[in-house]
N, C-alpha and C positions, 0 to 999 in steps of 0.2 A: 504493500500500500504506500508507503512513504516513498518507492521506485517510481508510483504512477504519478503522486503528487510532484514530484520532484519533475517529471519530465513536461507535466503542464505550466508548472513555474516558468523552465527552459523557455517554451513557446511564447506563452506572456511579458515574461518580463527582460525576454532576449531579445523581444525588437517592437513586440504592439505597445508596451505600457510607457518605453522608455523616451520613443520618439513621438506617443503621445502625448505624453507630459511635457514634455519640453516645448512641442509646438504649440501645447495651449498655453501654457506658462508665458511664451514669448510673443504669441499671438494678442491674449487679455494685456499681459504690459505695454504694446503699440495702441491696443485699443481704447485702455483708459490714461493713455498720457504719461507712462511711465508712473504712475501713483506711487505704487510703494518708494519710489527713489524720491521722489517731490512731498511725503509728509515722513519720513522718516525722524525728520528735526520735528514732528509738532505733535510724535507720541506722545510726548507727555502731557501735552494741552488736550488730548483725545483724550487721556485717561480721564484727567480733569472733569470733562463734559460727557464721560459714561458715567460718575457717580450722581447724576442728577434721577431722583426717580421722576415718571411720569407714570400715568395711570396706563391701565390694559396690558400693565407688560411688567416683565422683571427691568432692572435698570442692566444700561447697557456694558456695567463692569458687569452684573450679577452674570450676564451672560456670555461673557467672556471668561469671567471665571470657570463657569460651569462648562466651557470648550475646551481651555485648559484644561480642567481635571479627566477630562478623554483622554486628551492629546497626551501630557505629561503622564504615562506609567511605564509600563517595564519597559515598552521600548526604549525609552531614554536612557538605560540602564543596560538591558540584556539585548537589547536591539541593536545600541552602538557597539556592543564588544563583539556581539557575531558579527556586523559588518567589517568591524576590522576584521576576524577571520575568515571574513568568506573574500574581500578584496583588498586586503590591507591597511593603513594608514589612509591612504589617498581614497578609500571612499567616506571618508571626513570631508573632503572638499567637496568630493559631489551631495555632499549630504547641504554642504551650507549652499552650493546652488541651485539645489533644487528646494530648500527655501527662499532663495532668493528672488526667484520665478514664483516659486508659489503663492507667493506671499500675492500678488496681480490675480491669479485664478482662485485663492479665497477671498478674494476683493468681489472678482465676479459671483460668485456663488453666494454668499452672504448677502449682497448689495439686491440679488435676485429676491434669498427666501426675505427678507426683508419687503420687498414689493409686492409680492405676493403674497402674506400671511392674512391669515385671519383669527378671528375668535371662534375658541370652543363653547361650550356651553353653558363654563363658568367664567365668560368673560377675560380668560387667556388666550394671550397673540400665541397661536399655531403656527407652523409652516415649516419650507424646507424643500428640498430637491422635488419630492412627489408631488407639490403642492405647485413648484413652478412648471414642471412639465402637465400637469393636469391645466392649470387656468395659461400659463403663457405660451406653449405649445398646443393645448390644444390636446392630450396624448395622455390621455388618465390612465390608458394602458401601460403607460413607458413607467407611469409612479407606481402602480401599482409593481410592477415588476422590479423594480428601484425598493418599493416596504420592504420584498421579500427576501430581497438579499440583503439588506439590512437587515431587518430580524434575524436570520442566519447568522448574520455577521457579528452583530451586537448583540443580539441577546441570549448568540450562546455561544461560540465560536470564541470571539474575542476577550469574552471571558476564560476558556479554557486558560490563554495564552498568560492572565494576569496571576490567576492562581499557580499555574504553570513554573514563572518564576520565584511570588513566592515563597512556595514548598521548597524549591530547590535553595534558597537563600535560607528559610530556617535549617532545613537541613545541615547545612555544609556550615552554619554558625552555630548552631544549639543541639544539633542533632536530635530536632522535635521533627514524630513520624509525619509525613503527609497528610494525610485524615486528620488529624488536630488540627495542621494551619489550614485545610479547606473549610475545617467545621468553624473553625471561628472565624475566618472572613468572612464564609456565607451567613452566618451569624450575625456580625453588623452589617453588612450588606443589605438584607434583608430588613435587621431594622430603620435604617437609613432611609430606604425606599418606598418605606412607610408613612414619612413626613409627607411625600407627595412632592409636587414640582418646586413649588415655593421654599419650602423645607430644606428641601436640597441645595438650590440656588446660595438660600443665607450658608449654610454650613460652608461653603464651597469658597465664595468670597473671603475668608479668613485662613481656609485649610491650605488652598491652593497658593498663597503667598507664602506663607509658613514655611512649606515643605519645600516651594522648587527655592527659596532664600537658604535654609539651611543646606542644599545638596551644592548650591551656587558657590556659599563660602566656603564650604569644605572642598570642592576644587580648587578654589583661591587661594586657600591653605597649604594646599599640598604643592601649588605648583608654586609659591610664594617660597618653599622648604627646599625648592627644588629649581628655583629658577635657571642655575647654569645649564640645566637642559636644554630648558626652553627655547631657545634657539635649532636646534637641533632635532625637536620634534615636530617644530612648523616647517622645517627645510623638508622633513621626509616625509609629512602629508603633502605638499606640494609635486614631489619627485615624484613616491609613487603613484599622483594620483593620472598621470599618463605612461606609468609604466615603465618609468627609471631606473632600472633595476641598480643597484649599491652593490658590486660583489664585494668590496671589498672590506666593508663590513660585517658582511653575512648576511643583508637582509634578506628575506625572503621576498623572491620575484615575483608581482602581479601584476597583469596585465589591465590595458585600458579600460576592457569590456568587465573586467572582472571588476574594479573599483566603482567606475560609473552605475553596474547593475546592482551591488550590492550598496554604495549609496543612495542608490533612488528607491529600492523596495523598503530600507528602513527609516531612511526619510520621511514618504508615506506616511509608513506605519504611523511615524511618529508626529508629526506635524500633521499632518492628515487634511494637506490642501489638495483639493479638485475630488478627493473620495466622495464627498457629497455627506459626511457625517457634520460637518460642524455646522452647516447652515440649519441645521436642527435646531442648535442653542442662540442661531443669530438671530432668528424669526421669533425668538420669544419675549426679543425686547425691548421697549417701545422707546426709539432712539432717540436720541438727543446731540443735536439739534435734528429736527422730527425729519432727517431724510435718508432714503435707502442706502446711500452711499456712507452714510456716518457710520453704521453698523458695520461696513464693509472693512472700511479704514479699522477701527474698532479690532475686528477679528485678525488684519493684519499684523498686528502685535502680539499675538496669540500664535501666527508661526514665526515670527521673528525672536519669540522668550524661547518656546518649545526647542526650536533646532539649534540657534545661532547662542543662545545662553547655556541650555541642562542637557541637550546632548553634547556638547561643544564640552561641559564642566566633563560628561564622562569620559568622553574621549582623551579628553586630560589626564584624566586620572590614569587610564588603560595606558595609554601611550609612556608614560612618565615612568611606569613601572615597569619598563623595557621588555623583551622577551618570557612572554609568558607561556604554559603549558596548553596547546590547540590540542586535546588527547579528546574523545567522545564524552569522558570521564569530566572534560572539566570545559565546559560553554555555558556562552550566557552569562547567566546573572554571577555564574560560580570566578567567572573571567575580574568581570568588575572587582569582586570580593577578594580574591588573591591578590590582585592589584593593588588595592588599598591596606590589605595585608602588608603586602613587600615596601610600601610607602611607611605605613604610620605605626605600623603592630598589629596586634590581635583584637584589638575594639575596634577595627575597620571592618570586618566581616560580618560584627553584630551589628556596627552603626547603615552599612548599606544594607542588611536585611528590613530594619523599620521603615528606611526611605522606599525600599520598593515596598513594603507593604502600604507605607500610606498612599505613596503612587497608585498601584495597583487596586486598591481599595475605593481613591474616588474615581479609577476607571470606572469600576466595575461599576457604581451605584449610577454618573451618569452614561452608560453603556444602557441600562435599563432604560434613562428616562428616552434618550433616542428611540430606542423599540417601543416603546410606549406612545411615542409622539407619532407612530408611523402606524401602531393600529387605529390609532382616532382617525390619521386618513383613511382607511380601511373601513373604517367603520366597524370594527370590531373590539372595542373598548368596551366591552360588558365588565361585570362584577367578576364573571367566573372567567374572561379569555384574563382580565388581568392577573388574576390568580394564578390563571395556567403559564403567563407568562412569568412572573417572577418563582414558580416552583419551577420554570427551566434556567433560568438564572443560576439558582441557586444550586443545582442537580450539576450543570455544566460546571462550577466554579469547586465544588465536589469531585470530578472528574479530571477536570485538568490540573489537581495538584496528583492526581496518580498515573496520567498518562506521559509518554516517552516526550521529551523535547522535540526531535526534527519533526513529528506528525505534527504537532500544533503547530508551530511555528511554516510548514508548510501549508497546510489546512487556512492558516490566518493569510498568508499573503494570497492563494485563489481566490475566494472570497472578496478580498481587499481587491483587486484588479479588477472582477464584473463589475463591483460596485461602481470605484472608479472610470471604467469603459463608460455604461451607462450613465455617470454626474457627467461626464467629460463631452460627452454628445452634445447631451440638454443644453448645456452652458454655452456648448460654441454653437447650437445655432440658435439660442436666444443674444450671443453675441453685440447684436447691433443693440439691442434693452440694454445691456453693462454699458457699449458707448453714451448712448445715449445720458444715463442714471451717472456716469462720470462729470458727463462733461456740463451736467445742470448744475452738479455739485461744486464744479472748478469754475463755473462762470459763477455763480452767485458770493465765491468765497474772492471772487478776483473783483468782482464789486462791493467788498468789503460790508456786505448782509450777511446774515444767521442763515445757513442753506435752508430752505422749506421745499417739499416737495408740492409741485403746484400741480394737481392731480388734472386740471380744467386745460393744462395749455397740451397735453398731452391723449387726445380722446380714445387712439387707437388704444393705449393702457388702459387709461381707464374703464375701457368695456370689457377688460380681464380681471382687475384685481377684484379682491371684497370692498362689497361696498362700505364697510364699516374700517377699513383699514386705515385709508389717509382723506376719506372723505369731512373729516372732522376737523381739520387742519386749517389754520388761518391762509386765507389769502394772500399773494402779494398783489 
């Protein structure tokens, strides 16, 4: 089985995912104006203006938080160490350009579920990939088929992957059995998901600073004890990342396709621009300043912490701790943990087990509320489908702290590529909408006004979105 997964991966991510990503990455950057490069200095004034609540929605940090705690788990951890083993050093670079790109294609995607959300039944902003392909396309077949592999994806799958790591990090720190660390993640997990969406939101806003601040400093630390490296670890993620091989070092030789493919699958994983997961939590929140594009900008700093901060802190750590053991016996999360071992001592191994559990922990709980957001399209949000969805949750995240590494980890990136194929469609041929939603947002901030989305100068949209969306909105 892991033979067949393995040879689908080959197909996917050796030539459809990788120059699809890229073309759309490079595609949305021409289309809205270079964005991520032109607000990159007014992050922080964005953050500024997502703490403000407005009603019908979470505010727009809560929703970026609650992106965050997707994005930020184990990948950022056991994702960046298999990358370096699957393509060296140098797929650190391709990891930071395929956020660098991405960061334009979660512009577009965002800036979409943004436009197209609506309210549930309790007066919360819905929306997300299924929601744009259904009212902006036209194509409630394309969302629907987009829930499905999301719920695959996220509501069991991508759990496997979180528990996955982990078990193997209490293990190889405390040598606590498996079945313990599933029973008590899915234990708070479960209570967690109980709050309901709001519930989550708050908890998430505080957890989610916390956690990627302390894994931040603790790279700081290490590379700060260790700085005469430091030049010498950025010379050979650059070398290898086109396949410079160092004989006379001894490094070990990889090739360009090797670093590129295994920076852009964990990339992904990790950042999770053009997947179609985080316009999930961008649609939820009523933006401020009240336009589609604010949301978008918003969620871009969500893969700019994700890649270019906490996987960049791990890579550090991996890297600094020189030649480590690639044996079957010792990947993943076990990589990071030796690393920080051979760095600081024997309290590295415990201290990266709590950071991937907290990581891994607000995956899972907003992994749920995704799947949850994607039955209401569905229309399958009853009392008992939600029930049936969180006892798979929780069965899954029981599961994958007992199942082998490469099956999940392969199982998660298939998955992860339909999903992708099918975001990645929608988005480029809603395309001219991102131009469009960009470029209202870059002429009204070039006239030095508050952006408002002016729903009236726009009719063809307007006879897509809900009517309850931005029709409430002052005029200019």
């Amino acid at each position: 089985m892991p033979d067949f997964f393995s040879f689908i991966n080959e197909i996917l991510w050796g030539s459809i995912m990788i120059y699809l990503l890229l073309g759309a990455g490079i595609w949305f950057t021409l289309r809205s104006g270079f964005i991520q490069f032109r607000y990159i200095r007014k992050f922080g004034k964005s953050l500024k203006n997502s703490l403000s609540p407005q009603p019908g929605g979470l505010t727009s940090f809560q929703a970026l938080c609650t992106s965050l705690a997707a994005r930020v788990g184990s990948g950022n951890l056991a994702g960046v160490a298999l990358a370096i083993s699957a393509g060296g050093p140098g797929a650190i670079f391709w990891m930071w350009i395929s956020a660098i790109i991405g960061m334009a294609t979660s512009f577009a995607e965002c800036s979409l579920a943004q436009l197209y959300k609506e309210k549930d039944k309790n007066g919360q902003f819905r929306g997300g990939p299924a929601w744009y392909m259904a009212r902006g396309l036209g194509m409630r077949w394309m969302g629907v088929l987009f829930s499905l592999f999301l719920l695959i994806a996220y509501g069991l799958i991508f759990n496997t992957v979180q528990a996955n790591s982990v078990a193997h990090a209490m293990r190889y720190a405390f040598q606590c059995p498996e079945w313990i660390t599933g029973a008590t993640l899915a234990a708070f997990a479960l209570l967690t998901i109980s709050t309901g969406l709001k519930g989550i939101a708050r908890l998430m806003q505080w957890l989610v600073p916390v956690m990627a601040l302390l894994w931040v400093s603790t790279s700081l630390f290490v590379t700060f004890m260790n700085i005469n490296l430091l030049p010498d670890v950025i010379a050979t993620i650059f070398r290898s990342a086109f396949g410079w091989r160092e004989a006379a070092s001894g490094a070990l030789g990889y090739t360009v396709s090797q670093a590129l493919t295994a920076g852009f699958q964990r990339g992904m994983f990790s950042n999770e621009a053009g997947m179609g997961s985080t316009p999930n939590a961008a649609a939820t929140a009523a933006s401020w300043p009240p336009h589609p594009a604010a949301q978008g900008i918003v969620q871009m700093i969500g893969v700019f912490t994700d890649t270019m901060m906490i996987c960049s802190a791990s890579a550090m750590i991996v890297l600094l701790a020189g030649p480590l053991s690639h044996s079957s016996g010792t990947a993943g999360i076990q990589l990071v943990q030796e690393a920080l071992v051979n760095l600081t001592g024997s309290w590295g191994a415990g201290f990266v087990s709590l950071i991937v559990s907290l990581f891994a922990f607000s995956s899972i709980v907003v992994n749920y509320v995704y799947a949850e957001n994607n039955l209401i399209f569905l229309k399958l949000d009853s009392r008992n489908m939600l029930r049936l969805l969180r006892l798979g949750v929780i069965l899954m995240v029981m599961a994958g702290s007992l199942l082998s590494m490469p099956l999940v980890w392969q199982l998660a990136d298939v998955i992860m590529a339909l999903m992708a194929i099918t975001n990645l469609t929608a988005i480029l041929l809603l395309s001219p909408v991102v131009t469009l939603i960009a470029r209202d947002y870059l002429r009204q901030r070039k006239l030095g006004v508050k952006p408002v989305f002016n729903v009236s100068r726009y009719p063809d949209i307007a006879s897509q979105i809900a009517p309850d969306a931005w029709d409430d909105l002052p005029r200019q």
